[in-house]
PDB file of N, CA, C, O and CB in Angstrom:
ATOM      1  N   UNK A   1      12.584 -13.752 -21.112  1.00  0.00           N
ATOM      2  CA  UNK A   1      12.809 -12.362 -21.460  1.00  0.00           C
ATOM      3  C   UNK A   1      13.421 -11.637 -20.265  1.00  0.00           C
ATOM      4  O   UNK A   1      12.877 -11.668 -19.161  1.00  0.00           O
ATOM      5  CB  UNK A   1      11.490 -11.684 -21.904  1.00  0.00           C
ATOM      6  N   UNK A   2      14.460 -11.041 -20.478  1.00  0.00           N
ATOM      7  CA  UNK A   2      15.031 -10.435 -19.382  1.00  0.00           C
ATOM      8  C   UNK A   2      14.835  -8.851 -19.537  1.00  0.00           C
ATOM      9  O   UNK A   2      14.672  -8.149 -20.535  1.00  0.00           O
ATOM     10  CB  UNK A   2      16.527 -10.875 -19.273  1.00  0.00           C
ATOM     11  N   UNK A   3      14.908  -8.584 -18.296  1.00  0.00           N
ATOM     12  CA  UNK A   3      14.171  -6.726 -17.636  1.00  0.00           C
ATOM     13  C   UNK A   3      15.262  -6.179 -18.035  1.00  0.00           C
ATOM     14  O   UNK A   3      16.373  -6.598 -17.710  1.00  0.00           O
ATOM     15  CB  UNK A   3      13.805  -6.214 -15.629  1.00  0.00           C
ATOM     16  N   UNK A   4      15.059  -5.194 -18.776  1.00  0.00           N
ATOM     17  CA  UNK A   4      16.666  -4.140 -19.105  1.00  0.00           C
ATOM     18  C   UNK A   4      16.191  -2.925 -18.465  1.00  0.00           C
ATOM     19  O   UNK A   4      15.102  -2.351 -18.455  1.00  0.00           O
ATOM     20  CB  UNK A   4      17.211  -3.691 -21.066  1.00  0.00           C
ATOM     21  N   UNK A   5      17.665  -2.632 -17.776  1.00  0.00           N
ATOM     22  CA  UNK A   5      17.551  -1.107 -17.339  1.00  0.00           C
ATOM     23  C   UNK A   5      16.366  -0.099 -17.850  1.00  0.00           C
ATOM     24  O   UNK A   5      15.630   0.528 -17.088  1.00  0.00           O
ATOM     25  CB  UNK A   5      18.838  -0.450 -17.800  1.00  0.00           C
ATOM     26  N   UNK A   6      16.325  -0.065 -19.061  1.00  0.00           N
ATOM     27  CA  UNK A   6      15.212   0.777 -19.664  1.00  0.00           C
ATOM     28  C   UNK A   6      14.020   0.646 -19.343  1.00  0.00           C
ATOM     29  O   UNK A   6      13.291   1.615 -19.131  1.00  0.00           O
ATOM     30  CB  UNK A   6      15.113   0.700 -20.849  1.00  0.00           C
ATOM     31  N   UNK A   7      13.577  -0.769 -19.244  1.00  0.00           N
ATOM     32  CA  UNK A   7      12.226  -1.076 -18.224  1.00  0.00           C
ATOM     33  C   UNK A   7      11.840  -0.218 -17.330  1.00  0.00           C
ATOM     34  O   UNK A   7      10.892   0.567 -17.324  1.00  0.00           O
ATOM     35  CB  UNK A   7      12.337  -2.189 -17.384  1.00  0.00           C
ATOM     36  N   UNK A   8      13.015  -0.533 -16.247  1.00  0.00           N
ATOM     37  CA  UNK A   8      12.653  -0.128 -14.817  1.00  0.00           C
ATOM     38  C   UNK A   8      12.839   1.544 -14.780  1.00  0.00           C
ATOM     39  O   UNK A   8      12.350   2.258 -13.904  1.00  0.00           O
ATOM     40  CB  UNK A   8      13.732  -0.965 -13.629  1.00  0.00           C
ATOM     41  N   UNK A   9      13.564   1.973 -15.797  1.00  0.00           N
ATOM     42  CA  UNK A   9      13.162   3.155 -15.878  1.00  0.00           C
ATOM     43  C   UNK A   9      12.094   4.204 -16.194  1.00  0.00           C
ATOM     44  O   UNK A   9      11.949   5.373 -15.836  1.00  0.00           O
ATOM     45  CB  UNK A   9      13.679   3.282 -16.243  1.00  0.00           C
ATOM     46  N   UNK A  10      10.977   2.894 -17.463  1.00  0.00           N
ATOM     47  CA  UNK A  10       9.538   3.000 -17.952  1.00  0.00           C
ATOM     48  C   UNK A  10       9.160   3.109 -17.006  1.00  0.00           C
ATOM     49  O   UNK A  10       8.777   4.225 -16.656  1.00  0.00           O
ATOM     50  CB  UNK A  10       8.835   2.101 -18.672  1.00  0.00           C
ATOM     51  N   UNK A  11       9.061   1.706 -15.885  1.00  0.00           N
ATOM     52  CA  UNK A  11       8.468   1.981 -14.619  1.00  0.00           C
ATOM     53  C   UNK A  11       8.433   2.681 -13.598  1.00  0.00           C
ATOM     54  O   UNK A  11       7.346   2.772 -13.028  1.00  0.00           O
ATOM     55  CB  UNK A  11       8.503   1.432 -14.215  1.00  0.00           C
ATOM     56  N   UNK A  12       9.876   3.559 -12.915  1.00  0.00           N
ATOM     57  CA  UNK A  12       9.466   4.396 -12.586  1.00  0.00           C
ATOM     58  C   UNK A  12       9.044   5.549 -13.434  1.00  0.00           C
ATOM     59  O   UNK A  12       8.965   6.398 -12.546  1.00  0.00           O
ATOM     60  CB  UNK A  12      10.096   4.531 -11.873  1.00  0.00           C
ATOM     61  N   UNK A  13       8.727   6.152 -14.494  1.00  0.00           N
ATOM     62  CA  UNK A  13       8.623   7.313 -15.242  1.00  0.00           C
ATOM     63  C   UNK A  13       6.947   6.845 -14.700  1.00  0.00           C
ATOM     64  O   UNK A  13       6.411   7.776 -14.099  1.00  0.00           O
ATOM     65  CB  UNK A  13       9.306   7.462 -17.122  1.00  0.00           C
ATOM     66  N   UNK A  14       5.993   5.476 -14.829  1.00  0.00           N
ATOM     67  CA  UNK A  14       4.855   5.511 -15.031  1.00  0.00           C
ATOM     68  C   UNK A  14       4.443   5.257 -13.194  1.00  0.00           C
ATOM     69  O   UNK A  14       3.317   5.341 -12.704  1.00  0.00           O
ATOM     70  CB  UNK A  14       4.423   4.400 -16.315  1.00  0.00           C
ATOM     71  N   UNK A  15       5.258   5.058 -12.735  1.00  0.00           N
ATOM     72  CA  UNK A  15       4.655   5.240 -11.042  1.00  0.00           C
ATOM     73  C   UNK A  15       4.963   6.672 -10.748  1.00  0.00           C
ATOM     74  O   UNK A  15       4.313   7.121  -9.804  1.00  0.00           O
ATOM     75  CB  UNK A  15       5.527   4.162  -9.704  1.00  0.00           C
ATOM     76  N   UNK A  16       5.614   7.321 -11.197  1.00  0.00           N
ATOM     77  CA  UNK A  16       5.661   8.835 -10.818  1.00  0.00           C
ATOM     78  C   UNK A  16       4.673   9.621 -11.513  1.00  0.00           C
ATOM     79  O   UNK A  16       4.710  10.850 -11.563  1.00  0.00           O
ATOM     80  CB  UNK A  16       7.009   9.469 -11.119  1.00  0.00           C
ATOM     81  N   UNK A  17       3.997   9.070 -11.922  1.00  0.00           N
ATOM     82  CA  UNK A  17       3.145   9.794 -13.069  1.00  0.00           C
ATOM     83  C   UNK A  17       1.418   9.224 -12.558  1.00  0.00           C
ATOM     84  O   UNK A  17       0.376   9.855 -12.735  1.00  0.00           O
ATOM     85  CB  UNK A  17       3.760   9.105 -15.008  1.00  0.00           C
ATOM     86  N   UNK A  18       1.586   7.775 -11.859  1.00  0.00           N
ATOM     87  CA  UNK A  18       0.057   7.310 -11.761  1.00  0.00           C
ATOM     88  C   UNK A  18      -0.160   6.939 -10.170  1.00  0.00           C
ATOM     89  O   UNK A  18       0.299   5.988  -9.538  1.00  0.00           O
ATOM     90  CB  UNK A  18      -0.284   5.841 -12.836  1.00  0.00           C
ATOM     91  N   UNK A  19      -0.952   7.932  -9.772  1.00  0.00           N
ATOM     92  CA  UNK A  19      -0.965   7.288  -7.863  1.00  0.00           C
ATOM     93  C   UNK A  19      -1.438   5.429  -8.093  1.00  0.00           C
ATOM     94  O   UNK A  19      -0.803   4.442  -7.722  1.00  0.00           O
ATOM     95  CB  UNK A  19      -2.872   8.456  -6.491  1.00  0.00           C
ATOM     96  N   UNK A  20      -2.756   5.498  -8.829  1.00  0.00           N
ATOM     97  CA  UNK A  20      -3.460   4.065  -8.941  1.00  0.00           C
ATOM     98  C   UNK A  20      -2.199   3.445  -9.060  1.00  0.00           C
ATOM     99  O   UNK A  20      -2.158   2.494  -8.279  1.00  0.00           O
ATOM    100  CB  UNK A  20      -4.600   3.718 -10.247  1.00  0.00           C
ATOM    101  N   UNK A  21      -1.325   3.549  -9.595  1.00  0.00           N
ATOM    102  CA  UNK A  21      -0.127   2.435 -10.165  1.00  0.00           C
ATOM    103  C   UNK A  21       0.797   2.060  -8.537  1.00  0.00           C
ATOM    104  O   UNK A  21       0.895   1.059  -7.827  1.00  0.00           O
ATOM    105  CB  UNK A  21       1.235   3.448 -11.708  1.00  0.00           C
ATOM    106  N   UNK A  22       1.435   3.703  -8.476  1.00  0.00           N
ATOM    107  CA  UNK A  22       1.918   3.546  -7.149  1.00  0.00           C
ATOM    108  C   UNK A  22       1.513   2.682  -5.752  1.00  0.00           C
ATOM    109  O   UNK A  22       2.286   2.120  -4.976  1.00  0.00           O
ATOM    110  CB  UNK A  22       1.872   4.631  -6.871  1.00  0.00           C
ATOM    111  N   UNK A  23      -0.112   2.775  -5.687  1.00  0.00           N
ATOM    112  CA  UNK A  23      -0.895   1.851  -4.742  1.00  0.00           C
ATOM    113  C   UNK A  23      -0.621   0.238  -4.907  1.00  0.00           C
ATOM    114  O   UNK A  23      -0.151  -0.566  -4.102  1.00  0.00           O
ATOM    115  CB  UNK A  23      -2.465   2.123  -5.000  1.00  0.00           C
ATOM    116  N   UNK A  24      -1.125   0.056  -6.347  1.00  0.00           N
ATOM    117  CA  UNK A  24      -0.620  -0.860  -6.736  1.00  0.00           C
ATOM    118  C   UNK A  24       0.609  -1.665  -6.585  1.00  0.00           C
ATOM    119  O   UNK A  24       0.574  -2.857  -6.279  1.00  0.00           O
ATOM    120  CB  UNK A  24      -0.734  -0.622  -7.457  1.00  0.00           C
ATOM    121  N   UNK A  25       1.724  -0.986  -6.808  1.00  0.00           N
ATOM    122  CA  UNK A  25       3.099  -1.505  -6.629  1.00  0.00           C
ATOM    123  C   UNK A  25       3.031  -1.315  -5.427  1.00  0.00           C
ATOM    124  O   UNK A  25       3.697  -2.341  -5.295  1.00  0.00           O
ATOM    125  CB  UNK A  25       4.300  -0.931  -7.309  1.00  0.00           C
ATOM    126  N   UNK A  26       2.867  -0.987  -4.391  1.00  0.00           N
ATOM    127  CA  UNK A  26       2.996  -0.759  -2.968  1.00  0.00           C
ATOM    128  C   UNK A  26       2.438  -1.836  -2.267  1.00  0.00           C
ATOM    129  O   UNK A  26       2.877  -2.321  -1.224  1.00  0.00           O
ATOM    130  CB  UNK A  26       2.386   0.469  -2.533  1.00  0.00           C
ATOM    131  N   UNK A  27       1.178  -2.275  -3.064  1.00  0.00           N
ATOM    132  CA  UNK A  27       0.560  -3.511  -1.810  1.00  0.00           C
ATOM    133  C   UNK A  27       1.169  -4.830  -2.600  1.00  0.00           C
ATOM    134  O   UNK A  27       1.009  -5.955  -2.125  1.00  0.00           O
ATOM    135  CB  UNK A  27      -1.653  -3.661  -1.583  1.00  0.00           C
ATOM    136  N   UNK A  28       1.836  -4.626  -3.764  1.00  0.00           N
ATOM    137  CA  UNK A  28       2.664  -5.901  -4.587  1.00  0.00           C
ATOM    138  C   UNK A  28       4.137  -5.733  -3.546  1.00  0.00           C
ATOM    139  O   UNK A  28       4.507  -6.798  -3.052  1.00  0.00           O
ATOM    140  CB  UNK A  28       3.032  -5.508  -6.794  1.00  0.00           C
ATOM    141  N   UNK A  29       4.436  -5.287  -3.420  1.00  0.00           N
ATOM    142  CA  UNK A  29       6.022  -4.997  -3.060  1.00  0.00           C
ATOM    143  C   UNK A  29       6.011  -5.034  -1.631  1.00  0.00           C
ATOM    144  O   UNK A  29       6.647  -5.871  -0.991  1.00  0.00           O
ATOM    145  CB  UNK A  29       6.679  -3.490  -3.594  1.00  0.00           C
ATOM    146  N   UNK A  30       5.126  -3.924  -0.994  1.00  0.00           N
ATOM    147  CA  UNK A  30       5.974  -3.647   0.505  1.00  0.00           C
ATOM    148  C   UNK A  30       5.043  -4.455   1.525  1.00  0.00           C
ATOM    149  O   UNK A  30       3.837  -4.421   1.278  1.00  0.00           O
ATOM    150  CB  UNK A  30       6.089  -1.735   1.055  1.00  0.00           C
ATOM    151  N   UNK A  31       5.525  -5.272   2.790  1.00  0.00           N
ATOM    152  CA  UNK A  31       4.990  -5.785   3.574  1.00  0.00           C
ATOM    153  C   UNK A  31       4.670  -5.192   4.555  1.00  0.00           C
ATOM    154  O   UNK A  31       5.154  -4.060   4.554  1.00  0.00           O
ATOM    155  CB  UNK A  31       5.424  -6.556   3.769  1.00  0.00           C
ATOM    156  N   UNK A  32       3.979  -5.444   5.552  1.00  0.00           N
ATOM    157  CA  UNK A  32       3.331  -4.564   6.139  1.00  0.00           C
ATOM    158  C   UNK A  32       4.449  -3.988   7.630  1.00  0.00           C
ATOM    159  O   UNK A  32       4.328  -2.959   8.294  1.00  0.00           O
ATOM    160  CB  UNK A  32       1.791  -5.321   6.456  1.00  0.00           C
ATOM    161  N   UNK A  33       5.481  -5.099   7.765  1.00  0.00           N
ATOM    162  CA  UNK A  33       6.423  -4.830   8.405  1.00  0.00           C
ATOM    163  C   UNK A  33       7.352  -3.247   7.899  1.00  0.00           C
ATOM    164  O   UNK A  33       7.686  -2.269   8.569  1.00  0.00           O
ATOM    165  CB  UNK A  33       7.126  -6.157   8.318  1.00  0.00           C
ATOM    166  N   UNK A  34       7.488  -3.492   6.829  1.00  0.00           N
ATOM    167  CA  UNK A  34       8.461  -2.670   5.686  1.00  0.00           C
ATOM    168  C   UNK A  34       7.628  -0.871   6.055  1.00  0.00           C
ATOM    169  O   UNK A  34       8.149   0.175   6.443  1.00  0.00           O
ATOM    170  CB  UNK A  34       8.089  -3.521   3.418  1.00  0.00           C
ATOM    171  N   UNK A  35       6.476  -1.143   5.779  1.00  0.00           N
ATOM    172  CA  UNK A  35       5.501   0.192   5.812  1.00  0.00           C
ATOM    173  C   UNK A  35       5.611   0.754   7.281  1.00  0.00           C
ATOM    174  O   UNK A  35       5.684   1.971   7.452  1.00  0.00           O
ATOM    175  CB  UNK A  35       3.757  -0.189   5.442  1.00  0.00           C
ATOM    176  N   UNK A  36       5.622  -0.062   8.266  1.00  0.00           N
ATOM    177  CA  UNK A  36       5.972   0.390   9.896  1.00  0.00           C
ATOM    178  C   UNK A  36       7.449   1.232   9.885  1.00  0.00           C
ATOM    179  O   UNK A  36       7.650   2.422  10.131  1.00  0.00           O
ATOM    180  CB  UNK A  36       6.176  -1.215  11.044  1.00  0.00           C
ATOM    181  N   UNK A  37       8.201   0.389   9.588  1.00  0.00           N
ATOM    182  CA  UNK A  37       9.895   1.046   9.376  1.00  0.00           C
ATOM    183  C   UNK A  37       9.988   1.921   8.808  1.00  0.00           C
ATOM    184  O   UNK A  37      10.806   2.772   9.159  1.00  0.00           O
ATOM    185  CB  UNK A  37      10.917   0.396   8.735  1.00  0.00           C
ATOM    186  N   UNK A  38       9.066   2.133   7.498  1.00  0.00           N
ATOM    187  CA  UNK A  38       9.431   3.606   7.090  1.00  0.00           C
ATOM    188  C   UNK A  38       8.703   4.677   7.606  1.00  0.00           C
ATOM    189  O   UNK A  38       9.237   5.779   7.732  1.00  0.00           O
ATOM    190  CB  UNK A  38       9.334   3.800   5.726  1.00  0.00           C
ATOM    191  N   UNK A  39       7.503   4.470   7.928  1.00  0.00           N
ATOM    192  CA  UNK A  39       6.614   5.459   9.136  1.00  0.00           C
ATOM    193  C   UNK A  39       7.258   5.704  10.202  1.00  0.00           C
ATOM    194  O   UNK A  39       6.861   6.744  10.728  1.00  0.00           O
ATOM    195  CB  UNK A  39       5.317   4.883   9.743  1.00  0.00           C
ATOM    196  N   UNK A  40       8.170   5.142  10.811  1.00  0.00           N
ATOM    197  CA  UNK A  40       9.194   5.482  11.698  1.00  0.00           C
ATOM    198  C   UNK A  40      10.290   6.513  11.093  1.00  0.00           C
ATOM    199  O   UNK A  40      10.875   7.222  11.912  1.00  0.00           O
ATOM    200  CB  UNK A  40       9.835   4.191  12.132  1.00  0.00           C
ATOM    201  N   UNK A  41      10.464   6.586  10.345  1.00  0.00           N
ATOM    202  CA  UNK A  41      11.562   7.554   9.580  1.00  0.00           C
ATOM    203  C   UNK A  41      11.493   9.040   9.688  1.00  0.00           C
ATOM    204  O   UNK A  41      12.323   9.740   9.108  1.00  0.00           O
ATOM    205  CB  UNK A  41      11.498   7.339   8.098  1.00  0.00           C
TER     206      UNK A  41
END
């Protein structure tokens, strides 16, 4: 099954909408290197 644009648009509509989710995708996605670099910003 392939991800269509519309997905990832569900998904962000439901991470802008749920912190729990956002946390979630955050410790799935960003490494801990990634989280330093943008705290530098």
């Amino acid at each position: 099954m392939a991800i269509t644009l519309s997905d990832i648009r569900e998904l962000v509509e439901k991470l802008q909408e749920d912190a729990e989710l956002q946390r979630t995708f955050a410790r799935a996605f960003l490494t801990e290197q990634t989280v330093r670099a943008l705290m530098q910003i």
